[in-house]
N, C-alpha and C positions, 0 to 999 in steps of 0.2 A: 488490177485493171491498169491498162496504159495502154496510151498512144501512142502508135506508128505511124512514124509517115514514111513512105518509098517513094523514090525517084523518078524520071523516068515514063509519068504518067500513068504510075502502079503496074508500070513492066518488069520491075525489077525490085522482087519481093523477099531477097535473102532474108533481109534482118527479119523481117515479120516470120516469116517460119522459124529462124533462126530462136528467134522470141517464143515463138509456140511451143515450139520443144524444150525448150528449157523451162519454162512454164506450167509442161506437165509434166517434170523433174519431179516437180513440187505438189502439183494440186489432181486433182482427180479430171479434170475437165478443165476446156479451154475454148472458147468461143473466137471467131473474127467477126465482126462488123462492119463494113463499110461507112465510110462518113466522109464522103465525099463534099468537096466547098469549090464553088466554082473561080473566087478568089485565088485560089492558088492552083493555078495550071501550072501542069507539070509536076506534078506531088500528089499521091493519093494517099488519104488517113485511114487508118482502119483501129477498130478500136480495139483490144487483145483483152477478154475477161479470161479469167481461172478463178476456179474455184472448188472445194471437194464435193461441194453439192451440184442435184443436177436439175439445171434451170432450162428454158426455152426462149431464146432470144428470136422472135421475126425475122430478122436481117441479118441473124446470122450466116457465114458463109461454112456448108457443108465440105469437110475435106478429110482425110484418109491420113495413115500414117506415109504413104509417099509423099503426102505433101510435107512433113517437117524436117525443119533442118538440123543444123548440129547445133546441140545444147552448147551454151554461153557459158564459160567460166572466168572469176575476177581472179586477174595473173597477182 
């Protein structure tokens, strides 16, 4: 589980993809969440679960493998 947060007003969502796919490097399943705080405008959180079992989050946000990005590697 971890927190994202994007730029931008949540227009500019690399890392969170970026984060998903690499994410399901690892686990069987990957969820987005929105979690939205009106406190911080101009930033949207979203919350990133994985995990190999498969759960049903409400709020989660439905997406495709178009939506992910390039899996994260530590240099």
């Amino acid at each position: 589980m971890a927190n994202i947060v994007s730029a931008n007003e949540g227009s500019d969502v690399t890392f969170l993809r970026d984060c998903a796919a690499t994410a399901l490097e690892v686990f069987v399943h990957a969820w987005v969440v929105p979690c939205g705080d009106a406190k911080f405008s101009g930033e949207e959180n979203y919350l990133l679960i994985a995990s190999d079992g498969d759960y049903a989050f409400a709020e989660a946000v439905p997406f495709d493998t178009d939506f992910l990005g390039t899996v994260l590697h530590d240099k």
